[in-house]
C-alpha positions as CSV (number, residue, x, y, z in Angstrom):
1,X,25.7,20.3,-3.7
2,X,26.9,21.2,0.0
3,X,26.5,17.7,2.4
4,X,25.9,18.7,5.6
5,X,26.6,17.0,9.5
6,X,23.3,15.2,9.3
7,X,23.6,13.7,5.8
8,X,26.8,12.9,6.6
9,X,25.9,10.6,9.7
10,X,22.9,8.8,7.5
11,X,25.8,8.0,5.0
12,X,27.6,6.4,7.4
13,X,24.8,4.5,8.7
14,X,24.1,3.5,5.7
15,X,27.6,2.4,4.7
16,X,28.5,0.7,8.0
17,X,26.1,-2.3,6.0
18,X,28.6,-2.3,2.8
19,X,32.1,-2.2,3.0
20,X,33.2,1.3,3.7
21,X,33.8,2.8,7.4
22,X,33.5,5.9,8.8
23,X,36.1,6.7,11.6
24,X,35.9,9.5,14.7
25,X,39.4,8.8,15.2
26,X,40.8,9.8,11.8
27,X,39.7,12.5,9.2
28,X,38.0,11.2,6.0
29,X,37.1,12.2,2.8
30,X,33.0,12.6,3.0
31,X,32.9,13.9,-1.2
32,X,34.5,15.3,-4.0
33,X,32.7,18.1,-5.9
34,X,35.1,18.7,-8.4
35,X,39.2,19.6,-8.0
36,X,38.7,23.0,-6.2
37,X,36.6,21.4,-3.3
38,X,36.4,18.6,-1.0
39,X,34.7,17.4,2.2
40,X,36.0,16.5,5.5
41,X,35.2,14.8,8.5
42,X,37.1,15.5,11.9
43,X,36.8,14.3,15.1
44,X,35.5,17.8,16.5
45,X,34.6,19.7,13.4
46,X,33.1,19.1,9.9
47,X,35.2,21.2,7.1
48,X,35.5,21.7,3.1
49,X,38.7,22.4,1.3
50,X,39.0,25.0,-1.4
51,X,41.9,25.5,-3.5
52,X,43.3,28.9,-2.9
53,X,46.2,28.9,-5.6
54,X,48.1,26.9,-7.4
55,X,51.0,27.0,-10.1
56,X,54.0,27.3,-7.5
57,X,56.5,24.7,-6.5
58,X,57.1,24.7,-2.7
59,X,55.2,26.9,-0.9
60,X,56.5,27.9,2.6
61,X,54.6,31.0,4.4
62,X,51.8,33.2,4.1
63,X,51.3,36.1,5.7
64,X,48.7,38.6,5.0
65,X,48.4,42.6,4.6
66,X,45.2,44.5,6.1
67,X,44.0,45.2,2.6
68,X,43.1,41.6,2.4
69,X,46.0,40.3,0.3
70,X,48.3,37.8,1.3
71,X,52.2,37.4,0.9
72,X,53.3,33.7,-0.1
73,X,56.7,33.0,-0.2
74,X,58.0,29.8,-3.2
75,X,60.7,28.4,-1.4
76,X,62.0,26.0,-4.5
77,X,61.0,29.4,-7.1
78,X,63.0,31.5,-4.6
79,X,59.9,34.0,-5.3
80,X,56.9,36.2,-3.2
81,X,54.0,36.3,-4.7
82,X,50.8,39.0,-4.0
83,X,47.6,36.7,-4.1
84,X,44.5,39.0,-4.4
85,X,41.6,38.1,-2.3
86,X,39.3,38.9,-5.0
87,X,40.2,36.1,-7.9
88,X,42.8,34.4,-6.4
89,X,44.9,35.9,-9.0
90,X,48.9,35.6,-8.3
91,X,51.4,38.6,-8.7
92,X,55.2,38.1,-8.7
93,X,56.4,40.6,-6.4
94,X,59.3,42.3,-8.0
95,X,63.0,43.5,-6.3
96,X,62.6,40.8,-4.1
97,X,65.9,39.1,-2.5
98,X,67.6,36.8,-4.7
99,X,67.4,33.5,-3.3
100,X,69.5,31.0,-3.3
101,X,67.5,27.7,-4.3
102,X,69.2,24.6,-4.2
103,X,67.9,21.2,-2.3
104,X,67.0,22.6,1.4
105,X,67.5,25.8,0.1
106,X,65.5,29.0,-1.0
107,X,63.0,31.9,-0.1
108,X,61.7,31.4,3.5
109,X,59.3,33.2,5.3
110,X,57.1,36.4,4.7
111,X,56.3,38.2,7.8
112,X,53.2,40.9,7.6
113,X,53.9,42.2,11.8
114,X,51.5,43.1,14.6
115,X,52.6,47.0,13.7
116,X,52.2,47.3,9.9
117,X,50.2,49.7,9.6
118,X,52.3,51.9,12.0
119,X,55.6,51.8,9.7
120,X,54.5,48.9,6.9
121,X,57.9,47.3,7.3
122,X,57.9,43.3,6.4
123,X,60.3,40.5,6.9
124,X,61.3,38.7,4.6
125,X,63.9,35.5,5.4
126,X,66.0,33.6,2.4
127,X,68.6,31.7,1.8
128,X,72.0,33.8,0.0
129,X,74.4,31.6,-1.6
130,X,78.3,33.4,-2.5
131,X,80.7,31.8,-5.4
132,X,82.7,30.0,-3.4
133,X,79.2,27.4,-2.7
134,X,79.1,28.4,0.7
135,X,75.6,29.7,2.1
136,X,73.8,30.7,4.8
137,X,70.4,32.4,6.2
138,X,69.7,36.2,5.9
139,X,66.7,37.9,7.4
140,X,65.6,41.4,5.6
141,X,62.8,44.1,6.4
142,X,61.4,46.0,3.5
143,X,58.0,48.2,2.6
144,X,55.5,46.8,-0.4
145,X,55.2,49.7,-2.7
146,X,52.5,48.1,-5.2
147,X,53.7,44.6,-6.0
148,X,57.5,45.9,-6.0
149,X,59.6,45.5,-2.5
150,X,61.5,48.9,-1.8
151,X,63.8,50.4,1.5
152,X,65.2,46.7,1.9
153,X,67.3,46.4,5.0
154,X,69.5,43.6,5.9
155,X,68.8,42.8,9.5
156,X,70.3,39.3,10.4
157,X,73.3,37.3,8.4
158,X,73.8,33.7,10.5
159,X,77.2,33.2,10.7
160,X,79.3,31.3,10.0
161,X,78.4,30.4,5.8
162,X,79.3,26.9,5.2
163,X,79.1,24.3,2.3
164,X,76.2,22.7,3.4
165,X,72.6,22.8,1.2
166,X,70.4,21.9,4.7
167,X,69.5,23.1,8.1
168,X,68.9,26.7,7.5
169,X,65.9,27.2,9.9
170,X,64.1,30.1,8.6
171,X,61.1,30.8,10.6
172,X,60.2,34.3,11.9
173,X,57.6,35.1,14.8
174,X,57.3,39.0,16.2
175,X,56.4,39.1,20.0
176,X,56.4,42.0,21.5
177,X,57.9,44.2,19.2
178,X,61.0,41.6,19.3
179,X,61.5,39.7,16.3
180,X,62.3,35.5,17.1
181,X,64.1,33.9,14.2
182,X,64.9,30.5,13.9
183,X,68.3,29.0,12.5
184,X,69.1,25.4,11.7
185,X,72.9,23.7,12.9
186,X,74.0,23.7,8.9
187,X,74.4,19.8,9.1
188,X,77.4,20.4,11.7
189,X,75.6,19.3,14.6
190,X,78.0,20.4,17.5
191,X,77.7,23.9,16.4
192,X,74.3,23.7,18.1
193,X,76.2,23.9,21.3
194,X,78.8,26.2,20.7
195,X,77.6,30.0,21.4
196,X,80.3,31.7,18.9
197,X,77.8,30.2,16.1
198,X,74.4,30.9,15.1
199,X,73.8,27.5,14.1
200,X,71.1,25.3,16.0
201,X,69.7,28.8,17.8
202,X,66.9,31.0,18.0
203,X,67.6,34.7,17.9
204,X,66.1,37.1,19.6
205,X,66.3,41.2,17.6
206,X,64.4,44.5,17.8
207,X,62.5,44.9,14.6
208,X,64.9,47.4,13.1
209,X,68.0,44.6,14.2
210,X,69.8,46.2,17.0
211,X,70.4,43.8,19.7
212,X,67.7,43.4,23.1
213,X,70.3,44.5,26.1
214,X,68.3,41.9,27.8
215,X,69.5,38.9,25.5
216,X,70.9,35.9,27.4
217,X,74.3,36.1,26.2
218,X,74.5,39.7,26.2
219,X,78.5,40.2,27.2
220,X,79.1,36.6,27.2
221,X,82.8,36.6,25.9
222,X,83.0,34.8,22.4
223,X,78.9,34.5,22.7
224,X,76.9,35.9,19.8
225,X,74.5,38.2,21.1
226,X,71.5,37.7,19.5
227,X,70.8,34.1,20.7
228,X,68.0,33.6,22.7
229,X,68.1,29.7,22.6
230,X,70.1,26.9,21.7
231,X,70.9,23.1,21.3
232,X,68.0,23.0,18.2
233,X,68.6,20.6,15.2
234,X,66.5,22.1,12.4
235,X,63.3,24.3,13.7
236,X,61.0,24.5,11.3
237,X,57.9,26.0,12.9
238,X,57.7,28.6,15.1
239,X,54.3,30.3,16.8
240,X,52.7,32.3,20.2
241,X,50.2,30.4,22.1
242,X,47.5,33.0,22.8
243,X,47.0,34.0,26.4
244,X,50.0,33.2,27.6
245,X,51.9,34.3,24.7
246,X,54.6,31.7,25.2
247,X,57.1,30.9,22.3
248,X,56.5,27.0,20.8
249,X,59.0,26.0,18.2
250,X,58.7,22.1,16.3
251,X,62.4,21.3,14.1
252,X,63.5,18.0,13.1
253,X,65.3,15.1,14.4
254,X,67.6,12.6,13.0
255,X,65.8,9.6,12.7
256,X,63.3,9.4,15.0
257,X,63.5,12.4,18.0
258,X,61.2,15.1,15.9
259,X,60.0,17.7,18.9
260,X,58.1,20.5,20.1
261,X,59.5,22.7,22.1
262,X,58.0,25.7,24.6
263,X,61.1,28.1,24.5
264,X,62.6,30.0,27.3
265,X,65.3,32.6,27.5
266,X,68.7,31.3,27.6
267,X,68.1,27.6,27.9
268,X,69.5,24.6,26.5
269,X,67.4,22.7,23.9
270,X,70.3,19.6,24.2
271,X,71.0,18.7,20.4
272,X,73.0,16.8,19.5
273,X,73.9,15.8,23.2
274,X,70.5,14.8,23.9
275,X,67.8,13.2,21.4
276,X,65.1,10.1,21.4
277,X,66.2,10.1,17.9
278,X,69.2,7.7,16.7
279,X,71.9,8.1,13.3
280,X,69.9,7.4,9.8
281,X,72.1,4.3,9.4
282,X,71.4,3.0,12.9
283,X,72.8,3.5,16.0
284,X,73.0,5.9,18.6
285,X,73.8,9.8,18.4
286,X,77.1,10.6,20.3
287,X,76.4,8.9,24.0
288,X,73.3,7.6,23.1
289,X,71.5,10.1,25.6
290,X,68.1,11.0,25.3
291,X,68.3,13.3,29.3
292,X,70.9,15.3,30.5
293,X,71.5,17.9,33.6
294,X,70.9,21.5,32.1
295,X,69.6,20.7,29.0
296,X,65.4,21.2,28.6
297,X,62.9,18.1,27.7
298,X,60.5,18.5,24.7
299,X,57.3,18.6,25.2
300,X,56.4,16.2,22.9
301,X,58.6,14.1,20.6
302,X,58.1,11.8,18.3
303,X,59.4,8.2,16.6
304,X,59.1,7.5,13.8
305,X,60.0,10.9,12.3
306,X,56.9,12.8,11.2
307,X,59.3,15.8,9.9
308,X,57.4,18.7,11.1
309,X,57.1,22.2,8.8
310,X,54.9,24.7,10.0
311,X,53.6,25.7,13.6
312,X,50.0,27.8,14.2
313,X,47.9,27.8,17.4
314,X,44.1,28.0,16.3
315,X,42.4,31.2,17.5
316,X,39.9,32.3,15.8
317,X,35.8,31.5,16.2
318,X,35.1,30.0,12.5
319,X,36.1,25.8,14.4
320,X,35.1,27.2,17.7
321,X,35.7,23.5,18.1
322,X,39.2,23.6,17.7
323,X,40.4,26.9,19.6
324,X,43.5,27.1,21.4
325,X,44.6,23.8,19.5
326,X,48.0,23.4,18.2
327,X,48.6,22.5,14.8
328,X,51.8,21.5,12.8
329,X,52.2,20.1,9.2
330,X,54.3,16.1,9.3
331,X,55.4,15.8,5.9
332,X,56.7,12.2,6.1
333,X,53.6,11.1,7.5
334,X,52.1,13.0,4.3
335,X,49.3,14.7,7.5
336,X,48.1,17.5,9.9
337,X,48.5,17.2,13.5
338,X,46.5,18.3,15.8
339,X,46.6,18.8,19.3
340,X,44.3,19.5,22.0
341,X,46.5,21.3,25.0
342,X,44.9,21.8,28.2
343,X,46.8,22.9,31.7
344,X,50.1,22.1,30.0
345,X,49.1,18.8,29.0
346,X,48.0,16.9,25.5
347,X,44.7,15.9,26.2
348,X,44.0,14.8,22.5
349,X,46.0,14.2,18.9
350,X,43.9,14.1,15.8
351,X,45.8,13.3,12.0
352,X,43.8,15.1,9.5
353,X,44.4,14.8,5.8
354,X,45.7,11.4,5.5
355,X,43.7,10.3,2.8
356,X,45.1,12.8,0.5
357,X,49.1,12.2,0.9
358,X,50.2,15.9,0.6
359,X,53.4,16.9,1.9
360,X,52.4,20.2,3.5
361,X,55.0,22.9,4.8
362,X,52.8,25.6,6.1
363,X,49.9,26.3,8.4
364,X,48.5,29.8,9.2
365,X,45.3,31.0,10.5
366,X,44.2,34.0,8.2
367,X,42.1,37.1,9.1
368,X,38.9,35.7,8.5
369,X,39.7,32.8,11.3
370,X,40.2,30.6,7.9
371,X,43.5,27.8,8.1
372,X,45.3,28.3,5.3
373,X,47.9,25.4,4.0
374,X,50.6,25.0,1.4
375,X,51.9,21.5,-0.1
376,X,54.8,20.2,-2.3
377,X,52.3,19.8,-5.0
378,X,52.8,24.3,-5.4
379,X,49.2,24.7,-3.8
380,X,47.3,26.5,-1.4
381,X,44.0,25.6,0.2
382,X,41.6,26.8,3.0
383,X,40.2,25.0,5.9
384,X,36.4,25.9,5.7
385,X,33.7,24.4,8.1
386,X,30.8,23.1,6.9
């Protein structure tokens, strides 16, 4: 039995005599139907939640083909899987890069482009592991041919490959036929500084992987060429804002100091010379600075840590509520953020989700103007209003 908006307020009338509460402030659980579907309240918009899939361990991207299928990519299983639109049914896709999964490592994200159906390339990006324990992020391309990948192209290794398990980045976004990918600083923070590296950037590639001519550091001696950013801890979301089709990027902090960041060509995101986070035992990071001459602001940061994964502006017209809002997964505070962005401003922050204490990592829109979620518990649900 569907509740809708106006039972939903007489419930709460009705309650306000007893001792539950309903809040505007916060999202609540209206019902429970059964384990596949639940009902939501929101400040702006009424929605159910319908399990998608399940029977994964960590997923970390979805990305969907115009057929109607998606790509979701098992960051723990090191696996892609095909999930059919029709039964929900999950299909292992086969030849797919072999992962190397291992505490912060694993499969990363699955990237269906703009173009597919002009070339039907994909992206996949993983973590590869060698014998000597060192690691490090590779990004490939590749065509689906039925659930098997084929033509697979190497197109970005980070360099260098350290013994570290953490910090790999990961995130891909195409804009304007230029592929953005993110990389972590490996857990050796002054890396992030230092342009011979790849750690703590963003990089900036055609889709086939040559290198932009127009790249900041484009005949910068000892630069890598394919930066596009730098002074980033650990970005782990990564999206366009429509209409103005700016680059925002979230990553984490050390304790404390999580931000979102607008990225611009060639600038300076500051880590680990700047942060309004502090050490995990206490204390502060290097000078203690949180502002520092040629080195960009967030936009927003936050202490605590909320330990954002996962970065989608909403644009579709199914919560026409909720358009042009950011959202971004915080898995520490077990929630959903979102935020209401107007003239280059928050005007609003919502947490949805509390109630349920999932550790989510990802958050897409999907073709039918749907938001689609993965948690820690190897599930996928849908956003659905009511």
């Amino acid at each position: 039995m569907l509740f809708t908006r106006r039972f939903y307020i007489l419930f709460c009338l009705i309650s306000s005599f007893g001792s539950w509460h309903c809040s505007e402030r916060k999202a609540a659980v209206i019902t429970k139907v059964d384990e596949k579907t639940m009902f939501f309240h929101s400040q702006k918009e009424d929605f159910r939640l319908e399990l998608v899939a399940q029977g994964m361990r960590v997923p970390w991207s979805m990305d969907w083909l115009p057929d109607g299928r998606a790509l979701i990519s098992d960051r723990r299983k090191g696996q892609i899987y095909l999930l059919s639109p029709r039964d929900t049914t999950l299909t292992e896709v086969c030849n797919a890069p072999d992962a190397f999964s291992y505490l912060d490592s694993g499969m990363r994200e699955v990237l269906v482009p703009p173009n597919y159906a002009q070339d039907s390339w994909i992206y996949i990006s993983y973590d590869l592991g060698r014998e000597d324990s060192t690691s490090t992020l590779v990004v490939e391309r590749a065509q689906l041919a039925g659930d098997c990948l084929e033509k697979r192209e190497v197109l970005f290794t980070a360099q260098p490959w350290y013994k570290s398990n953490y910090h790999y980045g990961g995130r891909l976004v195409c804009r304007d036929d230029y592929l953005f990918i993110t990389v972590g600083d490996r857990h050796f923070r002054d890396s992030a500084q230092l342009l011979h590296t790849h750690n703590g950037k963003i990089m900036r590639l055609h889709l086939d992987g040559r290198i932009p001519e127009d790249n900041p550091f484009v005949g910068v001696p000892t630069a890598r060429p394919e930066i596009w950013s730098y002074g980033h801890r650990n970005p782990q979301g990564l999206a366009l804002q429509p209409g103005s089709n700016q680059l925002w990027e979230n990553e984490h902090g050390p304790k404390g100091g999580d931000e979102i960041n607008i990225i611009q060509k060639g600038l300076n995101y500051g880590w680990p010379a700047i942060t309004f986070g502090e050490e995990y035992e206490g204390g502060p990071v290097g000078k203690g600075l949180a502002h520092q001459t040629g080195m960009e602001q967030p936009f927003r940061h936050y202490s605590p840590s909320v330990a954002p994964s996962g970065l989608t502006f909403y644009s579709g017209a199914a919560f026409s509520q909720w358009k042009g809002n950011l959202f971004f997964c915080a898995m520490s505070q077990r929630n959903l953020y979102r935020l209401t962005i107007e003239e280059g401003r928050i005007r609003g922050e919502e947490r949805l989700l509390e109630r349920k204490g999932w550790r989510i990592r990802f958050i897409e829109e999907g073709p039918d103007g749907l938001l689609y979620f993965g948690t820690t518990e190897g599930e996928v649900w849908r956003m659905k209003p009511i």
